[in-house]
DSSP file (Angstrom, degrees, kcal/mol; ACC not computed):
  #  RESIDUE AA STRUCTURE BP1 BP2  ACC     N-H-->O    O-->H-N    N-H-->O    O-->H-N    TCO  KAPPA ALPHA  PHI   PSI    X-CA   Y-CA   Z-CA
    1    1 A X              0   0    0      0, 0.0    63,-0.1     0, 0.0     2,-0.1   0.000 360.0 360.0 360.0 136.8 -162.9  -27.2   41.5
    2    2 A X    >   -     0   0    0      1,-0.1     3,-1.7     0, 0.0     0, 0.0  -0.568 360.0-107.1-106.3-178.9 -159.2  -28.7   42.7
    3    3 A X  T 3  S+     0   0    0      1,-0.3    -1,-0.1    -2,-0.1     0, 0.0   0.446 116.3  53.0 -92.2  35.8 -157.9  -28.3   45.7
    4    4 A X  T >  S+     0   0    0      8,-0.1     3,-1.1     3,-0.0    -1,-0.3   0.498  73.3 110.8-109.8  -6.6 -155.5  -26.0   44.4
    5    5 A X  T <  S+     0   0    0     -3,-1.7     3,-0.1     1,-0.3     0, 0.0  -0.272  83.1  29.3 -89.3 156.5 -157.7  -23.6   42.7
    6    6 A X  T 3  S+     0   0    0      1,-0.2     2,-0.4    -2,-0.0    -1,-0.3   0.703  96.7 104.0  76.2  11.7 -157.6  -20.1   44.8
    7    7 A X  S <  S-     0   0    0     -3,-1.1     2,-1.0     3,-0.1    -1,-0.2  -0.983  72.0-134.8-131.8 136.2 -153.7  -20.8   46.1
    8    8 A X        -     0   0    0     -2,-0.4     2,-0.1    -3,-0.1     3,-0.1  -0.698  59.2 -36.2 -94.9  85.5 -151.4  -18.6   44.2
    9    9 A X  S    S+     0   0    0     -2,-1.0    -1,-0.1     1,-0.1     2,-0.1  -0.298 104.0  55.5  85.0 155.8 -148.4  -20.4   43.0
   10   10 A X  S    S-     0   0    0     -2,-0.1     2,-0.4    -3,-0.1    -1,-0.1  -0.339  98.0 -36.8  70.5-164.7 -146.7  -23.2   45.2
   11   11 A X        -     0   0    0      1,-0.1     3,-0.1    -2,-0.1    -3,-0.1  -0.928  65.6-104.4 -52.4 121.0 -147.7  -25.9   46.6
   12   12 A X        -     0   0    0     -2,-0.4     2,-0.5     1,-0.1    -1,-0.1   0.151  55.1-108.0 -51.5 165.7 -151.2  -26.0   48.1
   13   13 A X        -     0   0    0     -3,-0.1     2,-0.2     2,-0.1    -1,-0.1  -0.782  35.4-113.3-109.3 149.2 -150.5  -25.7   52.1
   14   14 A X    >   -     0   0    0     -2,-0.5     3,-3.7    -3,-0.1     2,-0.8  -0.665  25.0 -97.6 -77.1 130.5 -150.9  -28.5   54.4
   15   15 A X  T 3  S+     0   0    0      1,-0.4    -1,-0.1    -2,-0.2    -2,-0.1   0.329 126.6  50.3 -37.4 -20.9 -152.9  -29.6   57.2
   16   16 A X  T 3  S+     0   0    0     -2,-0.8    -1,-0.4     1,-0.2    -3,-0.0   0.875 103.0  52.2 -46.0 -63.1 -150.2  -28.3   59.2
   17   17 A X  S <  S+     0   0    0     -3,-3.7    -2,-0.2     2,-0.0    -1,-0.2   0.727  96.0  89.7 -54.5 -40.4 -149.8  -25.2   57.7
   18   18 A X        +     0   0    0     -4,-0.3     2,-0.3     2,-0.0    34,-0.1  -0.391  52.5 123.8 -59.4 126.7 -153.7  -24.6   58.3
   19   19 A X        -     0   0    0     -2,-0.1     2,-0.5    32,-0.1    30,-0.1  -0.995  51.5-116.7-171.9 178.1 -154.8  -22.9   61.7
   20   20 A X        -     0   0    0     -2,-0.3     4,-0.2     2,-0.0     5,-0.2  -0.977  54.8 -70.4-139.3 146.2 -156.6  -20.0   63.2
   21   21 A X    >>  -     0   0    0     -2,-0.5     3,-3.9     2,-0.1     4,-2.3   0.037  37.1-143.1 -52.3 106.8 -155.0  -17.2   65.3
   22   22 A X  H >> S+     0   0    0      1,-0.2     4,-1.9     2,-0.2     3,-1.2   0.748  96.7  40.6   8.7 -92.3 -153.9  -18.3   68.9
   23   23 A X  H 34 S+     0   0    0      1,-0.3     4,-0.3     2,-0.2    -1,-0.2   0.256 112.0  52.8 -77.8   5.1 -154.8  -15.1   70.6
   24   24 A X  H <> S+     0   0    0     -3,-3.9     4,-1.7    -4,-0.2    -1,-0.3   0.694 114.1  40.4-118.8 -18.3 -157.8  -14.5   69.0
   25   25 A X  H <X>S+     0   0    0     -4,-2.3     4,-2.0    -3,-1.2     5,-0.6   0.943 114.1  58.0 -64.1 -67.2 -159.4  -18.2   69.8
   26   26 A X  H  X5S+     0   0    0     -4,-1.9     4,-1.7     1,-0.2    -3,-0.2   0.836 111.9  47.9 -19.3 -66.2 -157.6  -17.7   73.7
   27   27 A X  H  45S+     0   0    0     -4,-0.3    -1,-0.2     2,-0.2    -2,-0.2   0.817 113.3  39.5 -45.5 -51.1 -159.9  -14.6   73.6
   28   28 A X  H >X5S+     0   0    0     -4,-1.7     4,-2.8     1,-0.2     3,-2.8   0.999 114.4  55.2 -67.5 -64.6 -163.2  -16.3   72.3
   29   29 A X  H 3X5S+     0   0    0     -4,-2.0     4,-1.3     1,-0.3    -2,-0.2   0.737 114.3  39.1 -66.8 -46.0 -162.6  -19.2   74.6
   30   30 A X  H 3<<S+     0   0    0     -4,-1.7    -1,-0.3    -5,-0.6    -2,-0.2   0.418 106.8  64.0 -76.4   7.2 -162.2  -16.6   77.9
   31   31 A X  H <4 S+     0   0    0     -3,-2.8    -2,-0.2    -4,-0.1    -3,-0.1   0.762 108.1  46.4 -94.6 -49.8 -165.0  -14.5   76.8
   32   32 A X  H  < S+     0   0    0     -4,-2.8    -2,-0.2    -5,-0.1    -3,-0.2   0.897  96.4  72.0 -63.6 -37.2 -167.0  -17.6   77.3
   33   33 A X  S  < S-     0   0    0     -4,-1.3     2,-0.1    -5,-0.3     6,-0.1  -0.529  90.7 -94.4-103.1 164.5 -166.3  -19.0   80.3
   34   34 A X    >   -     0   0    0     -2,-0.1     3,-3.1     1,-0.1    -1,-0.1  -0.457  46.0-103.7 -93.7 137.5 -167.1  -17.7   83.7
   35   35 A X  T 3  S+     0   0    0      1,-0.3    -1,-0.1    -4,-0.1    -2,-0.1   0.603 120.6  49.9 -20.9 -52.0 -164.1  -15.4   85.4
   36   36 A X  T 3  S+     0   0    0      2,-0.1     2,-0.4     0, 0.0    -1,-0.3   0.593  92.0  83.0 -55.6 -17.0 -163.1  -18.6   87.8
   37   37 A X    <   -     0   0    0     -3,-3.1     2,-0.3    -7,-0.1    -4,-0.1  -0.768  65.6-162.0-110.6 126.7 -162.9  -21.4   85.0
   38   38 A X        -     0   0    0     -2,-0.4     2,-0.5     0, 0.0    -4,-0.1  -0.771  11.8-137.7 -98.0 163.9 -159.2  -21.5   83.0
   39   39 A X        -     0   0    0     -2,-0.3     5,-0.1    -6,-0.1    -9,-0.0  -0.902  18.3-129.7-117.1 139.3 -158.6  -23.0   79.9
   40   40 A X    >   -     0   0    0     -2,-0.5     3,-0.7     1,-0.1     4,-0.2  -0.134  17.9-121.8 -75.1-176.2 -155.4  -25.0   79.5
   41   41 A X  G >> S+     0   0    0      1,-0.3     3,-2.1     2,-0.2     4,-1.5   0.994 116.5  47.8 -85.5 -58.1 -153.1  -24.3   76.6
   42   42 A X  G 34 S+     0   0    0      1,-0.3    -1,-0.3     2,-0.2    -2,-0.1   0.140 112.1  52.2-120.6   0.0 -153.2  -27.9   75.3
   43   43 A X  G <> S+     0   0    0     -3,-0.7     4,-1.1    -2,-0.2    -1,-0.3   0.300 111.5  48.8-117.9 -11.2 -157.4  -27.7   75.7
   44   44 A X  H <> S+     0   0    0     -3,-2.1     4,-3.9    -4,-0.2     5,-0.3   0.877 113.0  44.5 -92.5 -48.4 -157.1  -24.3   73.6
   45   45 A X  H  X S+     0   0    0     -4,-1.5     4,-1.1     2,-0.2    -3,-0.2   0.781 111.6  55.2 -59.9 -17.7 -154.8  -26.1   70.6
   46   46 A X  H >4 S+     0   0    0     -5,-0.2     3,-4.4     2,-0.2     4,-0.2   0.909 111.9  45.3 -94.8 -78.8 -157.3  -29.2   70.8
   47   47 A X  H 3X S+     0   0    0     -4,-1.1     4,-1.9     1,-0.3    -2,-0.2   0.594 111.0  46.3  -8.0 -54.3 -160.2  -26.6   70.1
   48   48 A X  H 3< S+     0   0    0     -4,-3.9     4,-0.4     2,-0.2    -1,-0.3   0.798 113.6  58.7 -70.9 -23.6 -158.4  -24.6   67.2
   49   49 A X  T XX S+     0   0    0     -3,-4.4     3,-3.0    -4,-1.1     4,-1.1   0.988 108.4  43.4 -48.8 -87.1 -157.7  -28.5   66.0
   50   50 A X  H 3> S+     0   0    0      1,-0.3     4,-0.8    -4,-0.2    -2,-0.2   0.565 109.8  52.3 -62.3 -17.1 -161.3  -29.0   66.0
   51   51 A X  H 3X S+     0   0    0     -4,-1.9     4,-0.9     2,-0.1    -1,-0.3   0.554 110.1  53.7 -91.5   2.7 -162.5  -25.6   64.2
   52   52 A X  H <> S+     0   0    0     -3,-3.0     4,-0.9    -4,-0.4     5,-0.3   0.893 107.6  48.2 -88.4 -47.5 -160.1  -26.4   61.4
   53   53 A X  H  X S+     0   0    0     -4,-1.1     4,-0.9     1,-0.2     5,-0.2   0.764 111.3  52.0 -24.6 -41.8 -161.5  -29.7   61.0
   54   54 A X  H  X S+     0   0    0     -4,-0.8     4,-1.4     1,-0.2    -1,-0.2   0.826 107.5  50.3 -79.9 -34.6 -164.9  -28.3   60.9
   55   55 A X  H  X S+     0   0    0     -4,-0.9     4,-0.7     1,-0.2    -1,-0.2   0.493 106.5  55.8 -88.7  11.9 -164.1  -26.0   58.5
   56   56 A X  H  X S+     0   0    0     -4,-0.9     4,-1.9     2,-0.2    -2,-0.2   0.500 114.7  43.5 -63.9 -54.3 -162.6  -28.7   56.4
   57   57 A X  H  X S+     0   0    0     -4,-0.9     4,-2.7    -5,-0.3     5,-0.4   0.903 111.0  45.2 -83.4 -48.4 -165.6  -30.2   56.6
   58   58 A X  H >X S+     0   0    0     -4,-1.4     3,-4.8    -5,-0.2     4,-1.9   0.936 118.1  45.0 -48.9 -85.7 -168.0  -27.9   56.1
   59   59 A X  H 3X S+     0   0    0     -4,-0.7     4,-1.2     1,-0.3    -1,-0.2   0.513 108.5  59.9 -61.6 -13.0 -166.1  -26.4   53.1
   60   60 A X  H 3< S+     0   0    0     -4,-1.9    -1,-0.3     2,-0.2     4,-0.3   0.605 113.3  39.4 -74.6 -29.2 -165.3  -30.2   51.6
   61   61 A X  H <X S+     0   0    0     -3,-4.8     4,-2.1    -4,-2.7    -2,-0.2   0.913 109.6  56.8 -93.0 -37.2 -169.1  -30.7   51.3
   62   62 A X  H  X S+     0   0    0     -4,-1.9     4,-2.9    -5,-0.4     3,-0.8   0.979 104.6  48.4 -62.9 -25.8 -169.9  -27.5   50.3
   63   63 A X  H >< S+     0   0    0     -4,-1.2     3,-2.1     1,-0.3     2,-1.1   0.441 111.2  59.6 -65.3-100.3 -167.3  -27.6   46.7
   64   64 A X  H 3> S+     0   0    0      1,-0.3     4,-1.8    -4,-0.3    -1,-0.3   0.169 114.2  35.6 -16.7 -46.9 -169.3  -31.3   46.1
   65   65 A X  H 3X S+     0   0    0     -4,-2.1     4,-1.8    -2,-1.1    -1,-0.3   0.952 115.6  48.9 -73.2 -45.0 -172.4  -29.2   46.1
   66   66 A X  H <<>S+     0   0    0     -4,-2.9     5,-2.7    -3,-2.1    -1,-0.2   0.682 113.0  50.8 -75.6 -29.2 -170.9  -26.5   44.4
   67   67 A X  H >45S+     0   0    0     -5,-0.5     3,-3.1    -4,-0.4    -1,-0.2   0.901 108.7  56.4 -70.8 -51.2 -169.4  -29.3   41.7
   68   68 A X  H 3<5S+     0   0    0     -4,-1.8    -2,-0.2     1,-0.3    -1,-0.2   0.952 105.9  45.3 -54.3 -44.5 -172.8  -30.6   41.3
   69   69 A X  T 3<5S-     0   0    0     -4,-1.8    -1,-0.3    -5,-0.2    -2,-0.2   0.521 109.7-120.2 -78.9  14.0 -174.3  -27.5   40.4
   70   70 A X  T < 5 +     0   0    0     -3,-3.1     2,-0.3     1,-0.3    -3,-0.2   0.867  67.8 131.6  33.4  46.8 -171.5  -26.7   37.8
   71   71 A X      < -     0   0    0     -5,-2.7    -1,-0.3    -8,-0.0     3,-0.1  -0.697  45.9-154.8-119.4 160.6 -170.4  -23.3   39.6
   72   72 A X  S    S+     0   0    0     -2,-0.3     2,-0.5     1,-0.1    -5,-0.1   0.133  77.5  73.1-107.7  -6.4 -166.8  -22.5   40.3
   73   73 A X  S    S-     0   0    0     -7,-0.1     2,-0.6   -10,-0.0    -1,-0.1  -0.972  77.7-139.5-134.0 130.4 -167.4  -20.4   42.9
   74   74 A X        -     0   0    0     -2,-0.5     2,-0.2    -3,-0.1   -11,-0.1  -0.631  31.3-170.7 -61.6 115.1 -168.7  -21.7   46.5
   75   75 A X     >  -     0   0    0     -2,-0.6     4,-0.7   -13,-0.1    -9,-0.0  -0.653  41.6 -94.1-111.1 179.5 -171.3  -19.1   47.5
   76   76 A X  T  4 S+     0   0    0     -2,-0.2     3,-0.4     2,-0.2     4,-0.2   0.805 121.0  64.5 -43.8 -34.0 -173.1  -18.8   51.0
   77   77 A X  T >> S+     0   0    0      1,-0.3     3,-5.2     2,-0.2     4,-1.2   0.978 110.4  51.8 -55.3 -49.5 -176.7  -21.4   49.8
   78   78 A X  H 3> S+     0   0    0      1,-0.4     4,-0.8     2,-0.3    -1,-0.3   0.558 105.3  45.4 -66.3  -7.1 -173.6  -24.0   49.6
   79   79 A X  H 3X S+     0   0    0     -4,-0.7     4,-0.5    -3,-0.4    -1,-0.4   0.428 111.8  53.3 -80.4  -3.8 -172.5  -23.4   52.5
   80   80 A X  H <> S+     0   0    0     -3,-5.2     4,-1.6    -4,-0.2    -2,-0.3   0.654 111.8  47.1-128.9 -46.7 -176.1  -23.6   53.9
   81   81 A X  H  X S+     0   0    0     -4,-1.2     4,-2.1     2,-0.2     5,-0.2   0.858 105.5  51.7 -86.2 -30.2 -176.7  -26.8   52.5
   82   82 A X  H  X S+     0   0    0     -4,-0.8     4,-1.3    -5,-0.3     5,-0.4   1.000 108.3  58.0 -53.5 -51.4 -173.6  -28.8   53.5
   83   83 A X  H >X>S+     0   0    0     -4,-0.5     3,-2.2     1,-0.2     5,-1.7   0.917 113.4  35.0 -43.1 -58.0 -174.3  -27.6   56.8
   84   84 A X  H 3<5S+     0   0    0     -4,-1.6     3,-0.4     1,-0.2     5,-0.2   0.940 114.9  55.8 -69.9 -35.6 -178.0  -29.3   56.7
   85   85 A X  H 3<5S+     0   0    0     -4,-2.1    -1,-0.2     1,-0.2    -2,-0.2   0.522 107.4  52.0 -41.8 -14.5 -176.7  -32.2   54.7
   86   86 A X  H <<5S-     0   0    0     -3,-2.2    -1,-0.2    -4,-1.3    -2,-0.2   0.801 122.8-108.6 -95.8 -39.8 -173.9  -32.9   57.8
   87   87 A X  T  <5S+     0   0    0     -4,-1.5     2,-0.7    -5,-0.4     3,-0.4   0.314  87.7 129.3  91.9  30.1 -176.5  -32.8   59.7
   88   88 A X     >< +     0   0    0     -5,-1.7     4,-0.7    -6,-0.3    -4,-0.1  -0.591  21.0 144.6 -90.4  60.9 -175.7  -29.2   61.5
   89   89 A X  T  4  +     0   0    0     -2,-0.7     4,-0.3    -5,-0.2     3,-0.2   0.766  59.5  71.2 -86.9 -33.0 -179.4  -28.2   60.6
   90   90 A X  T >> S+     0   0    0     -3,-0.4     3,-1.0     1,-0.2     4,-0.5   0.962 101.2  51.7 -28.5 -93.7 -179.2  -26.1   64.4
   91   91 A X  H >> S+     0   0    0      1,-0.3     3,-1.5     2,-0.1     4,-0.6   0.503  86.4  75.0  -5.5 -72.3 -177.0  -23.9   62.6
   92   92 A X  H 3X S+     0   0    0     -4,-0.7     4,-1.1     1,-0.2    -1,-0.3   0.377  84.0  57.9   5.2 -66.7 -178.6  -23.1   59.9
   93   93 A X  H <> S+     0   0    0     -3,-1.0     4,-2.4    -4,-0.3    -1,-0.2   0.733 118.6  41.8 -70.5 -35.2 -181.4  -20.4   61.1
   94   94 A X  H << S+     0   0    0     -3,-1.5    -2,-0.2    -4,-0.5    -1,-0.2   0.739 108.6  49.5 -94.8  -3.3 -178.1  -18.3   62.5
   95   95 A X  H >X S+     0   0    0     -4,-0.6     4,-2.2     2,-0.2     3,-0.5   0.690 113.6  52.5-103.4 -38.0 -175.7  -18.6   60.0
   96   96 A X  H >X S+     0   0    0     -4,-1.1     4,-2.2     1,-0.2     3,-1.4   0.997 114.0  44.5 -52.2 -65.5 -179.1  -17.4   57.5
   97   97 A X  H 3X S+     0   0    0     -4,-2.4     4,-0.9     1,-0.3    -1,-0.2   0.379 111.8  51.2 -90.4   2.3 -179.5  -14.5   59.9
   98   98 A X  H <> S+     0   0    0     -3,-0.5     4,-1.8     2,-0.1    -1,-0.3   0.770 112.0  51.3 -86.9 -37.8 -175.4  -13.8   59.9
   99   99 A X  H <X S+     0   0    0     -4,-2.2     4,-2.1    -3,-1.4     5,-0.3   0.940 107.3  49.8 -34.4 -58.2 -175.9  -13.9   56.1
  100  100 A X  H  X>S+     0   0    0     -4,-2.2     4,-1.4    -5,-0.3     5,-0.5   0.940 114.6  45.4 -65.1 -84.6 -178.7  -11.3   56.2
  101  101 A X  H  X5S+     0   0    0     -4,-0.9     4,-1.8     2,-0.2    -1,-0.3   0.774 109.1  51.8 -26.0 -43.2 -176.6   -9.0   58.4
  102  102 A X  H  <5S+     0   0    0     -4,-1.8     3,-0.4     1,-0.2     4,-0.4   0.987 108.4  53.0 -61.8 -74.4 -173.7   -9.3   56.5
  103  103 A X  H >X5S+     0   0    0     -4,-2.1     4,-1.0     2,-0.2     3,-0.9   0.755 110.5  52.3   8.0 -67.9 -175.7   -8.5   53.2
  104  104 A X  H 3X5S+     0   0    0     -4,-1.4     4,-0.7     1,-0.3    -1,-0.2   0.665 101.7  52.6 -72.9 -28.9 -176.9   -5.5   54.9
  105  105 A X  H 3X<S+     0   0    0     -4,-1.8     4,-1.2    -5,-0.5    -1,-0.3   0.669 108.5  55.1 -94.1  11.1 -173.7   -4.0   56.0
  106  106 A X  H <> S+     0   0    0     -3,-0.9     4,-2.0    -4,-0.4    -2,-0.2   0.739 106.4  43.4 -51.2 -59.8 -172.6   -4.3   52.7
  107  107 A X  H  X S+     0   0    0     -4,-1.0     4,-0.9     2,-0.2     5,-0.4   0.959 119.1  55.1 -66.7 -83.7 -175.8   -2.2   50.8
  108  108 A X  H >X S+     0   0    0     -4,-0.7     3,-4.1     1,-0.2     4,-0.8   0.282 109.9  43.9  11.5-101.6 -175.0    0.4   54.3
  109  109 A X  H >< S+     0   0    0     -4,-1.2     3,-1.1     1,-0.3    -1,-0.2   0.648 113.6  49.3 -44.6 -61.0 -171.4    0.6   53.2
  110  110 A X  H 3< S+     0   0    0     -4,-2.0    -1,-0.3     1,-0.2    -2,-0.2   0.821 112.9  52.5 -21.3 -49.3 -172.4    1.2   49.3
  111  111 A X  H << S+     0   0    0     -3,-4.1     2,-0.5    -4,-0.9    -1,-0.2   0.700  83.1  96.7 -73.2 -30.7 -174.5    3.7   50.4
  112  112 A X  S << S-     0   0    0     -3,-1.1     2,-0.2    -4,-0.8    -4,-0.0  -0.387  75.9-131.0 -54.5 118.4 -172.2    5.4   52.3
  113  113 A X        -     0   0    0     -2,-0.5    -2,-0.1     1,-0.1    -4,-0.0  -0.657  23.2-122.9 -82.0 150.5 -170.7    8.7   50.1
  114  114 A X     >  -     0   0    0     -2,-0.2     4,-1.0     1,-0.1    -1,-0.1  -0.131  17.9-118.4 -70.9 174.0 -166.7    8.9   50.1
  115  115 A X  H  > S+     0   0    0      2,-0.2     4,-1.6     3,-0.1    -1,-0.1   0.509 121.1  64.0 -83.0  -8.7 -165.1   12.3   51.5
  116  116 A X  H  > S+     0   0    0      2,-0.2     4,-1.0     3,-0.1     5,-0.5   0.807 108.8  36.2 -74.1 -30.3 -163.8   12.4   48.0
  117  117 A X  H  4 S+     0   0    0      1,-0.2     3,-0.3     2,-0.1    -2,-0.2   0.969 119.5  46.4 -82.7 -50.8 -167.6   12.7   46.7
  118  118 A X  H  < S+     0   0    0     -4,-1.0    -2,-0.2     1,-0.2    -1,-0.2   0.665 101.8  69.6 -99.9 -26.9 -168.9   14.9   49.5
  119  119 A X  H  < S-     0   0    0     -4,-1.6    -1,-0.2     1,-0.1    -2,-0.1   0.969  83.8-148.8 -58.4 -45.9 -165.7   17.4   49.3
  120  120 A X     <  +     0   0    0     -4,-1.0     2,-0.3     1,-0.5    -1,-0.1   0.731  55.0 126.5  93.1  17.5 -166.8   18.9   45.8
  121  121 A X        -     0   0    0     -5,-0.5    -1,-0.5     4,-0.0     2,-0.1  -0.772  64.9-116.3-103.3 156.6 -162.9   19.4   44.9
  122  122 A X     >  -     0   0    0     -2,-0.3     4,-2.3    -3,-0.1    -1,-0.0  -0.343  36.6 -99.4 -61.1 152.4 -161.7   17.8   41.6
  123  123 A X  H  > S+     0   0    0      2,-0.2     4,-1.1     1,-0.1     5,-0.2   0.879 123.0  58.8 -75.8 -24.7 -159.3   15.4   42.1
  124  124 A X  H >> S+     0   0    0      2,-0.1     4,-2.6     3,-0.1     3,-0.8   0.973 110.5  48.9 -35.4 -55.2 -156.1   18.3   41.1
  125  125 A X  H >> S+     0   0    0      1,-0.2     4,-1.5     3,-0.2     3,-1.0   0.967 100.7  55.4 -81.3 -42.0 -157.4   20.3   44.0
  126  126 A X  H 3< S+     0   0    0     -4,-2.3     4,-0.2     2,-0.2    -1,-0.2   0.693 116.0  42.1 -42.0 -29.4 -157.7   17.7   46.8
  127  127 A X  H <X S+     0   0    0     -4,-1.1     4,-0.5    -3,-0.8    -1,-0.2   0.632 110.5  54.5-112.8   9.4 -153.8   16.9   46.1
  128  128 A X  H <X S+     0   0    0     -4,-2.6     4,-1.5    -3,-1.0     3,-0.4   0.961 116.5  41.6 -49.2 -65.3 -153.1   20.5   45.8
  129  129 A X  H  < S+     0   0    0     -4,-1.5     4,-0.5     1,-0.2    -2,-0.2   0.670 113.5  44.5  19.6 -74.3 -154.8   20.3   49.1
  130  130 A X  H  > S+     0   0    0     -4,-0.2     4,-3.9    -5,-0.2     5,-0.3   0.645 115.5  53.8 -91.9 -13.6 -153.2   17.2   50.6
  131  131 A X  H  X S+     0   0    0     -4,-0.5     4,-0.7    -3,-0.4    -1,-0.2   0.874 105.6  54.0 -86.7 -37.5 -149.4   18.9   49.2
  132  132 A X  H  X S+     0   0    0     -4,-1.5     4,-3.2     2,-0.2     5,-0.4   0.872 109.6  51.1 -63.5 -44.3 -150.3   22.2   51.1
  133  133 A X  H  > S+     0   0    0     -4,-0.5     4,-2.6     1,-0.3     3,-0.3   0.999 109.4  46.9 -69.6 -58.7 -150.8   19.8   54.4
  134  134 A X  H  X S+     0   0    0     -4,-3.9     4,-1.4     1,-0.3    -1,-0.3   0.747 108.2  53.8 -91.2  -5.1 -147.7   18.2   54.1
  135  135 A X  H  X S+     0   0    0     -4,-0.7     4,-2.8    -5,-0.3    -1,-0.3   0.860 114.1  42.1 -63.5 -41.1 -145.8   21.3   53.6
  136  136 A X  H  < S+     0   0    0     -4,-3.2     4,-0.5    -3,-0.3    -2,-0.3   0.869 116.3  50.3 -92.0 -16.8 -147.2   22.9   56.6
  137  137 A X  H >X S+     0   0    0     -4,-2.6     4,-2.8    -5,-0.4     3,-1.7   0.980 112.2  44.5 -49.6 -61.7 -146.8   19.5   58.5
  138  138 A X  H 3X S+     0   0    0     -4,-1.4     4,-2.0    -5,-0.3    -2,-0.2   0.895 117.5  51.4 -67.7 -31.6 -143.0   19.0   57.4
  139  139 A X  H 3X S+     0   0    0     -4,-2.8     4,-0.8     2,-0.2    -1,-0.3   0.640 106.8  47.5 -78.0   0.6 -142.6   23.0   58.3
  140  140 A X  H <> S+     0   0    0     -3,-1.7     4,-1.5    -4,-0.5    -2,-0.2   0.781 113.0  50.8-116.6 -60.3 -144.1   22.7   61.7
  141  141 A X  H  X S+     0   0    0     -4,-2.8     4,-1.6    -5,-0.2    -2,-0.2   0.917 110.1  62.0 -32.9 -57.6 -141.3   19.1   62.2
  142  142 A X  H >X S+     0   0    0     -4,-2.0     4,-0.8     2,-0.2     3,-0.8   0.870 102.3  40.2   9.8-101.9 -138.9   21.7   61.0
  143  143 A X  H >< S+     0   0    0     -4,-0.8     3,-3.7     1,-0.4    -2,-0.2   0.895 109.9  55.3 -55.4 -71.3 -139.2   24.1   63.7
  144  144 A X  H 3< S+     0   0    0     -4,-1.5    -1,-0.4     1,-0.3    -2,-0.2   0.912 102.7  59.4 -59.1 -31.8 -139.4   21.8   66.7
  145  145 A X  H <<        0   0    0     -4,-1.6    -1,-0.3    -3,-0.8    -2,-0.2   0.754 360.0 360.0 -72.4   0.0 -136.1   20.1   65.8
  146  146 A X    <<        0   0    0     -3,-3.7    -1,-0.2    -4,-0.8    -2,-0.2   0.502 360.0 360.0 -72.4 360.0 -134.0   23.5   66.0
């Protein structure tokens, strides 16, 4: 795999370019710590630093695994072995049991019937339907702007 493969067009983007959202780290990072304790801004950037790094790392050993095995596509075991290979074998047992959830809301969701399935209209009448709603929506906008 290169490192270009997955980037659509361009130039692949640079360590620069790479980051994870401000406001959503700021968040994790006060969620943790007890109401008294701040975190500075420049202690927050160092942080987001070090989980791009990690996931750098992480995601550099798994495609070597992923290379080895002749796959193209990194899937979760390779992520599960770089980790123990890095030596983040701690990790491991929860990142399995994040798998396993994840997996699970997945069959859930499958299982889940649409409203398209559970109405019992053909797809003509549902935007017969949806064409009747937005007539009596746009007549009901109508009226309150006179």
């Amino acid at each position: 795999m290169s490192d270009r493969e997955g980037h659509s067009g361009g130039p692949p983007p640079t360590d620069d370019d790479l980051s994870l959202p401000k406001a959503t780290v700021a968040k994790m990072i006060s969620d943790l710590l007890p109401n008294d304790v701040v975190c500075a801004k420049e202690t927050r950037d160092l942080v987001i630093e070090c989980c791009v790094e990690f996931i750098h790392l992480i995601s550099s050993e798994a495609n070597e695994i992923c290379e080895q095995e002749s796959k193209k596509t990194i899937a979760p075991e390779h992520i599960i072995t770089a980790l123990k290979r890095l030596g983040f074998d701690a990790f491991t047992t929860e990142v399995e049991d994040v798998l396993k959830d994840h997996k699970q809301q997945l069959k859930d969701r499958e299982k889940k019937v649409s409203k398209f399935e559970q109405s019992g209209l053909t797809e003509e009448e549902l935007l017969a339907k949806q064409e009747e709603l937005f007539a009596a929506s746009r007549a009901r906008f109508q009226t309150t702007q006179q």
